[in-house]
VEXKEKE-757074 format. One record per residue (C-alpha): residue in one letter; x, y, z; chain; residue number from 1. Coordinates in Angstrom, 3 decimals. Layout:
N
[doke "A",[X,Y,Z],"A",NUM]
...
END
This chain:
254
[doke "X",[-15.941,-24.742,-130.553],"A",1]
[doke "X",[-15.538,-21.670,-128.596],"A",2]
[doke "X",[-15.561,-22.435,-125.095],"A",3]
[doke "X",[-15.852,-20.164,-121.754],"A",4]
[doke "X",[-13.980,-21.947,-119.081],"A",5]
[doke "X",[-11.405,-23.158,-120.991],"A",6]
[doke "X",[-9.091,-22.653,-123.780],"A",7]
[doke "X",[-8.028,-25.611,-126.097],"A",8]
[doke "X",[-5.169,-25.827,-128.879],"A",9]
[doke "X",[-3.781,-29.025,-130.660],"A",10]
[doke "X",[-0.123,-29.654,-131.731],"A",11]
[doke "X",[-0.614,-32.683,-134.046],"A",12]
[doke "X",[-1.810,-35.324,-132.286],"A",13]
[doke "X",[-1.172,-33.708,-128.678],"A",14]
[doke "X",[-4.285,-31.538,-127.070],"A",15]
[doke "X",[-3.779,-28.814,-124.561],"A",16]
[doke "X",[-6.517,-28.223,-122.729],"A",17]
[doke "X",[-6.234,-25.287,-119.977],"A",18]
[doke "X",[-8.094,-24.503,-117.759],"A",19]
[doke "X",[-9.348,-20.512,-117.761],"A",20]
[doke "X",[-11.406,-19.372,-115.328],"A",21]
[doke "X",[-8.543,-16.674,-114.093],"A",22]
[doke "X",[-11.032,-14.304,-111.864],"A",23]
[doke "X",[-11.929,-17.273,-110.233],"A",24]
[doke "X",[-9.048,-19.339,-109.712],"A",25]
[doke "X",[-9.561,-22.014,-111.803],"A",26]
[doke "X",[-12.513,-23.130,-109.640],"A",27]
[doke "X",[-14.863,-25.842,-110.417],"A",28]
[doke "X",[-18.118,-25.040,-111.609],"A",29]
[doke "X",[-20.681,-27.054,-114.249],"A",30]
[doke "X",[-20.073,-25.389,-117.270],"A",31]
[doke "X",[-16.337,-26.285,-116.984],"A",32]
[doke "X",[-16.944,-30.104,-116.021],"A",33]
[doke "X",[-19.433,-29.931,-119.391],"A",34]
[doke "X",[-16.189,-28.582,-121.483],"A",35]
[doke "X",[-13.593,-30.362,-120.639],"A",36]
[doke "X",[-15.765,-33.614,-120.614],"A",37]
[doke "X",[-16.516,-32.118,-124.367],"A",38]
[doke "X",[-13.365,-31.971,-125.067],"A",39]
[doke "X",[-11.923,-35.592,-123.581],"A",40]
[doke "X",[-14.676,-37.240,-125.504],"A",41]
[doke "X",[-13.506,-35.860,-129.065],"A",42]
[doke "X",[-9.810,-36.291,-127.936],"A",43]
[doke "X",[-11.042,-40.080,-127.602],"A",44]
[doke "X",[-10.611,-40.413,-131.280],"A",45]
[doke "X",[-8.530,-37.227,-132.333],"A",46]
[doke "X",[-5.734,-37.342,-129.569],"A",47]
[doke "X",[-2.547,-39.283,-128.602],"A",48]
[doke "X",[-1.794,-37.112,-125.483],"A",49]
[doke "X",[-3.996,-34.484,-123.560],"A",50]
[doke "X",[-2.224,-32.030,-121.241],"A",51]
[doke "X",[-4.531,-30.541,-118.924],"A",52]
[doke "X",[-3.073,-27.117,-117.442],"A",53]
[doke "X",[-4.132,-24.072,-115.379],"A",54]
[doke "X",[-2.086,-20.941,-115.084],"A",55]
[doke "X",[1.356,-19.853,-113.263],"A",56]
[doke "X",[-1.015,-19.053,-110.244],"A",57]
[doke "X",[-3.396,-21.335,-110.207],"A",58]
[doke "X",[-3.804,-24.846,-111.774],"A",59]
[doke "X",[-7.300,-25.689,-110.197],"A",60]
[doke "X",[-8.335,-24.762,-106.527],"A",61]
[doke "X",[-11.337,-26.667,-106.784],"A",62]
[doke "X",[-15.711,-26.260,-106.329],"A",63]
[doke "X",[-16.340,-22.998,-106.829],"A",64]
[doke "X",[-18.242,-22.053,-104.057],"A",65]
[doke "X",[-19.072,-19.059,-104.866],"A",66]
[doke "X",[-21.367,-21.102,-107.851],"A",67]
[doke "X",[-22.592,-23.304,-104.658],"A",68]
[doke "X",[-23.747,-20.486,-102.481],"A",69]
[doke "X",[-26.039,-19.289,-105.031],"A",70]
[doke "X",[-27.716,-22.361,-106.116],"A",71]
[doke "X",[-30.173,-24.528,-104.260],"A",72]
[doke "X",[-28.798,-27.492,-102.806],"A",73]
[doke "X",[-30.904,-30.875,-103.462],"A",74]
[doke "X",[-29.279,-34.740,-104.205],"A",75]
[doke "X",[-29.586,-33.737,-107.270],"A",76]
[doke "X",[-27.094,-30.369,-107.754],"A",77]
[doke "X",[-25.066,-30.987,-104.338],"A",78]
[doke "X",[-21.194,-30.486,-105.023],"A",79]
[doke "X",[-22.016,-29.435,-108.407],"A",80]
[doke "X",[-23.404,-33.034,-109.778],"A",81]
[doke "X",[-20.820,-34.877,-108.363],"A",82]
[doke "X",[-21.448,-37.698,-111.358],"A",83]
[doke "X",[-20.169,-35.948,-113.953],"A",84]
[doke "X",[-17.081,-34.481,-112.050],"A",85]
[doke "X",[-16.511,-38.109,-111.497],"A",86]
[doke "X",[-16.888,-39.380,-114.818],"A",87]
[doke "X",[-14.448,-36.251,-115.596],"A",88]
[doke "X",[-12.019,-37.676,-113.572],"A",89]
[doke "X",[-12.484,-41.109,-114.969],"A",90]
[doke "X",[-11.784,-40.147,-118.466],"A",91]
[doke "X",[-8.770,-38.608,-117.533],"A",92]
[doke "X",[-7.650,-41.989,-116.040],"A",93]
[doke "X",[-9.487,-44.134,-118.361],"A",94]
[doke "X",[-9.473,-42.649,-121.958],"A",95]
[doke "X",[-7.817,-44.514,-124.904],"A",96]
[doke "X",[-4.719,-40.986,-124.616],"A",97]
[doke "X",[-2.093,-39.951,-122.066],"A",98]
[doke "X",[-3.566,-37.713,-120.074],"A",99]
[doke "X",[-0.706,-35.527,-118.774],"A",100]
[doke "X",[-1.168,-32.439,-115.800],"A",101]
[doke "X",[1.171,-29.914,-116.015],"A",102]
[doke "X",[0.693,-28.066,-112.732],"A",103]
[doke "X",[1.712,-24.795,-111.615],"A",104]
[doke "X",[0.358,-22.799,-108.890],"A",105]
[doke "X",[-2.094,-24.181,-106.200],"A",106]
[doke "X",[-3.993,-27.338,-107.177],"A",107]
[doke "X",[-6.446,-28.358,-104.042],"A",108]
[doke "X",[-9.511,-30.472,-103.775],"A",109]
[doke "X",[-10.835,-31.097,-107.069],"A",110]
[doke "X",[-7.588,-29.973,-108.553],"A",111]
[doke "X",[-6.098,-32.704,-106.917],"A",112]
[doke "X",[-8.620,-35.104,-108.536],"A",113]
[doke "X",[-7.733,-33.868,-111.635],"A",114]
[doke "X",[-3.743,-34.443,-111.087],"A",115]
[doke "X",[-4.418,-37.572,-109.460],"A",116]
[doke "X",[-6.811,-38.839,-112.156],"A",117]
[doke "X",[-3.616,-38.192,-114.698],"A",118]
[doke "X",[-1.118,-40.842,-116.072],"A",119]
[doke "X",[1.822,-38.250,-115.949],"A",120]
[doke "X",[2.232,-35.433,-113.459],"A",121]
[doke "X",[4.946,-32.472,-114.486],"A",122]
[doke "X",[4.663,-30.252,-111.805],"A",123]
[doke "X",[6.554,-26.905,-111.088],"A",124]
[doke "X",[8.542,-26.279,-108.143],"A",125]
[doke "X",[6.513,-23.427,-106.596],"A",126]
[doke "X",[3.246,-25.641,-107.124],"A",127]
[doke "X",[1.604,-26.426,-103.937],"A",128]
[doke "X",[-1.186,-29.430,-103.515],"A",129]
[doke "X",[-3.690,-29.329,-100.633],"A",130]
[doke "X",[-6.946,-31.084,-99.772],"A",131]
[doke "X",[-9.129,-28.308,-97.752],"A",132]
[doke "X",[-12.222,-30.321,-97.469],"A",133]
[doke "X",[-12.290,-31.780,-94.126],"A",134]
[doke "X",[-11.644,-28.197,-92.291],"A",135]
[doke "X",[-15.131,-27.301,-93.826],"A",136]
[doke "X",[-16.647,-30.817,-92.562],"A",137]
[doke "X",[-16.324,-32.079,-96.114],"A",138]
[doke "X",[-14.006,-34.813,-97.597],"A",139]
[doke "X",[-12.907,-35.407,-100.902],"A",140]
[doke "X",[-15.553,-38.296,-102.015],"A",141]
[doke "X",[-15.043,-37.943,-105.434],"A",142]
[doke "X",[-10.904,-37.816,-105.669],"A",143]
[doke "X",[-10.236,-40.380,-103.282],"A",144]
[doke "X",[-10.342,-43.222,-105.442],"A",145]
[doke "X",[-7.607,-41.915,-108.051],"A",146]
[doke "X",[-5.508,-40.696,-105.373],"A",147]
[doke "X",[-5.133,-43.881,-103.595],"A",148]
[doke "X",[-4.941,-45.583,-106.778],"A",149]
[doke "X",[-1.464,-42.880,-107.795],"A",150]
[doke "X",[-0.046,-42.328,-104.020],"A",151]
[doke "X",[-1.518,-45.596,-101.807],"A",152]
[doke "X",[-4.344,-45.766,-99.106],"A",153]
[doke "X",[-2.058,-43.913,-96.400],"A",154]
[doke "X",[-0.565,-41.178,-98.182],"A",155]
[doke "X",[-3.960,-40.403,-99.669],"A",156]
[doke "X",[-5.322,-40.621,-95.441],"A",157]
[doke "X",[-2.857,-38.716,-94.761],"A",158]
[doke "X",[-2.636,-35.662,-97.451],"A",159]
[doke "X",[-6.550,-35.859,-96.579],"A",160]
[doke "X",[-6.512,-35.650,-92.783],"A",161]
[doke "X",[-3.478,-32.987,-92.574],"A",162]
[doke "X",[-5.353,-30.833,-95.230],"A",163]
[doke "X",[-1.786,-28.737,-95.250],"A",164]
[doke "X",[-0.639,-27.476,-98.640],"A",165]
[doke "X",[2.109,-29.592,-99.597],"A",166]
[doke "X",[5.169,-28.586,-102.032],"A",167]
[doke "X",[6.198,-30.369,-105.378],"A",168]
[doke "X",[9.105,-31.874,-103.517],"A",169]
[doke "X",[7.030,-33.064,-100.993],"A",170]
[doke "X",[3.896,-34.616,-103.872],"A",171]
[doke "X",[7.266,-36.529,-105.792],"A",172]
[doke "X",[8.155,-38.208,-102.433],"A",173]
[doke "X",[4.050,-38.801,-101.958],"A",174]
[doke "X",[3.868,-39.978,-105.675],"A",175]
[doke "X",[1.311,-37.367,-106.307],"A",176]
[doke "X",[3.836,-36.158,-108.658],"A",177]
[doke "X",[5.987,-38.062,-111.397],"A",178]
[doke "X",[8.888,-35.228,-112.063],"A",179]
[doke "X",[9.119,-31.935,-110.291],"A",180]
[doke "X",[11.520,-28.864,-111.309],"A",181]
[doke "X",[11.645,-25.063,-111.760],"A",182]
[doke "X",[11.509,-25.056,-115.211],"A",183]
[doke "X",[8.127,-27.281,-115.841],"A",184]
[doke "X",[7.696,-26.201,-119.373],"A",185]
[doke "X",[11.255,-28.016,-120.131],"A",186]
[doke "X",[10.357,-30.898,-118.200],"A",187]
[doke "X",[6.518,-30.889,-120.076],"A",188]
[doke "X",[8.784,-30.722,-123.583],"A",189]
[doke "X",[10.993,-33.407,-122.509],"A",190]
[doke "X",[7.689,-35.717,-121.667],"A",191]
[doke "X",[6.279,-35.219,-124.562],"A",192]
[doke "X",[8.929,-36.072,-126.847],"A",193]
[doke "X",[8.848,-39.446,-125.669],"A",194]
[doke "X",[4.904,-39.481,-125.313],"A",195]
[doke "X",[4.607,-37.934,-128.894],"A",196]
[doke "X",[6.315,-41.629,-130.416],"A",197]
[doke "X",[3.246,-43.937,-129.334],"A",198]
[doke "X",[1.159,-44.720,-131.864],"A",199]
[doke "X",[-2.314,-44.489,-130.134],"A",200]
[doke "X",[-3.517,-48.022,-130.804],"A",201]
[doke "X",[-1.422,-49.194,-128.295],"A",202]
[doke "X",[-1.808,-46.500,-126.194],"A",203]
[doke "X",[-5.556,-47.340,-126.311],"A",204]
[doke "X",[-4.846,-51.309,-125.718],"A",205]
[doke "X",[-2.319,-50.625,-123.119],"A",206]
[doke "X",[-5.019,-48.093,-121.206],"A",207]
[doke "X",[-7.700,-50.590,-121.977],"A",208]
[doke "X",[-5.974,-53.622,-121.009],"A",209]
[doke "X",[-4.487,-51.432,-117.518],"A",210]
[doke "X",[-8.207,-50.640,-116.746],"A",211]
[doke "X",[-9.360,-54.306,-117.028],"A",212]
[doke "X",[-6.191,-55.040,-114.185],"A",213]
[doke "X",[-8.036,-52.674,-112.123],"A",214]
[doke "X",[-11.107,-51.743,-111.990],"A",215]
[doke "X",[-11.667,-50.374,-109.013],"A",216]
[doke "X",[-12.015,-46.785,-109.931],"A",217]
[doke "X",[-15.276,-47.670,-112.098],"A",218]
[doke "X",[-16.729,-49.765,-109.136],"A",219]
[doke "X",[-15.701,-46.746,-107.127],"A",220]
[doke "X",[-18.172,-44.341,-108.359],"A",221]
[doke "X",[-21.705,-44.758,-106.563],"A",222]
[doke "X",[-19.838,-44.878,-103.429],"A",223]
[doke "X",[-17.889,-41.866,-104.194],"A",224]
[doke "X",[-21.072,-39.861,-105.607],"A",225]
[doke "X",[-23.072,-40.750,-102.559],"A",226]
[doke "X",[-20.509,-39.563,-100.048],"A",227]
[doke "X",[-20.163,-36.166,-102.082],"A",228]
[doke "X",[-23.842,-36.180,-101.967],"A",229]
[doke "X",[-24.034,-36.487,-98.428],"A",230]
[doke "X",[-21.080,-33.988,-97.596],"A",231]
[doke "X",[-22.867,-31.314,-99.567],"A",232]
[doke "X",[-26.146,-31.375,-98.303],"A",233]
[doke "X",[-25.199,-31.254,-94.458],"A",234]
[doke "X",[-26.757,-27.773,-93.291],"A",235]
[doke "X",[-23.808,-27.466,-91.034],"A",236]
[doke "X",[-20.974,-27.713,-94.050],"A",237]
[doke "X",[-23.235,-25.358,-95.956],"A",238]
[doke "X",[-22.965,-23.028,-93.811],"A",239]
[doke "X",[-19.197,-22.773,-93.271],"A",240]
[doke "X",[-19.459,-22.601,-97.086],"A",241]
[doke "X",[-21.830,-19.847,-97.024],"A",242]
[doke "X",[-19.799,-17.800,-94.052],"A",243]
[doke "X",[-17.023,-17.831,-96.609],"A",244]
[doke "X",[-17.902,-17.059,-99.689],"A",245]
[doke "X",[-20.009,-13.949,-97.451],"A",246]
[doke "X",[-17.618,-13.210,-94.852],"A",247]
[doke "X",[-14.421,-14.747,-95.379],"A",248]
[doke "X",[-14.693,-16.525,-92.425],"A",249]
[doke "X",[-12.567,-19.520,-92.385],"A",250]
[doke "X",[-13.858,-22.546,-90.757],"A",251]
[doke "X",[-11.818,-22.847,-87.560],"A",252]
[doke "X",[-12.113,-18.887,-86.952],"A",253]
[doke "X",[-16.304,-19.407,-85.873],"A",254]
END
């Protein structure tokens, strides 16, 4: 398929799925939730191991809000149907593959959900990981659940309240991050070696059988979607949003 946000190429058994929304910066919007969701559903049969990447810059810096400033906001469309981006996430955590994010650049807010939905996290040294949301009166509804399920209920309270970027050192000692170095393409290679030797049927029972241990992320979601839902519709968050994306105005500088 050709695809607009993204761009996708297989090694055997091993899909690499990047994100490619360069003018952008990797941002968030619908059509890329659709795509990748696209392509995690045929990797579901076809794939052993899905790497999800950005670029050197960016990995993901979350909702575009560009996309948000121009669209009406109802329950419906507020944070960019916050259902699907969930169910994104959860098929990164959940799927019968080893999902793998190899992160470079800045990965905030939804980027974050989409390291923290991961099995294994490669990250660069010069990568940076931040969760913006609460300066703008949001919070990260959505991502919460995975990244207390990969770091623990008070580094994920903590990386959430600080809203700081933090370094790849810094995500290892958080557990945001499995392995950390400056050559992350070596350190990708050297994953995947040993990834590339499990046969996916038990990759599929082990993922199926870790799921059924916990199932909290599933019994997560409504929660999650109605706190994005309510973040995203507050006329006061909209508008620091909206003096943003028009001004450049950063929150704290009204």
């Amino acid at each position: 398929m050709n695809y607009e946000t993204i761009q996708v190429t297989w090694r055997d058994t091993v899909c690499h799925l990047q994100l490619h929304r360069p003018m952008d910066r990797n941002t968030i919007n619908d059509r890329l939730i659709a795509e990748c969701t696209n392509v995690l559903t045929h990797c579901e049969e076809a794939a052993s191991v899905v790497v999800v990447e950005g670029h050197p810059d960016y990995f993901c810096f979350g909702a575009d809000f560009n996309d948000l400033n121009t669209r009406d906001i109802d329950e419906t469309t507020a944070g960019q149907h916050p259902d699907s981006l969930y169910d994104l996430f959860l098929k990164l955590a959940t799927g019968p593959y080893v999902s793998v994010a190899h992160v470079r650049g800045k990965a905030n807010a939804g980027g974050v959900g989409l390291v923290a939905a991961s099995d294994v996290v490669v990250a660069d040294s010069d990568a940076h990981f931040s969760l913006s949301e609460l300066l703008f009166g949001l919070y990260p509804a959505c991502v919460l659940p995975f990244l207390i399920r990969r770091c623990g209920f008070q580094n994920a309270h903590y990386m959430t309240l600080i809203t700081r970027p933090f370094t790849a050192d810094e995500a290892v000692r958080l557990h945001l991050a499995d392995v950390a170095g400056s050559d992350s393409q070596a350190l990708l290679r050297k994953q995947l070696t040993r990834l590339k030797c499990l046969p996916k049927p038990g990759i599929a029972r082990y993922k199926r059988y870790m799921n059924q241990l916990n199932e909290s992320l599933t019994m997560a979601k409504p929660l999650a979607v109605a706190g994005n839902v309510e973040a995203f519709t507050d006329e006061g968050n909209l508008t620091r949003i909206r003096r943003y994306v028009e001004e450049g105005t950063l929150p704290w500088q009204q």
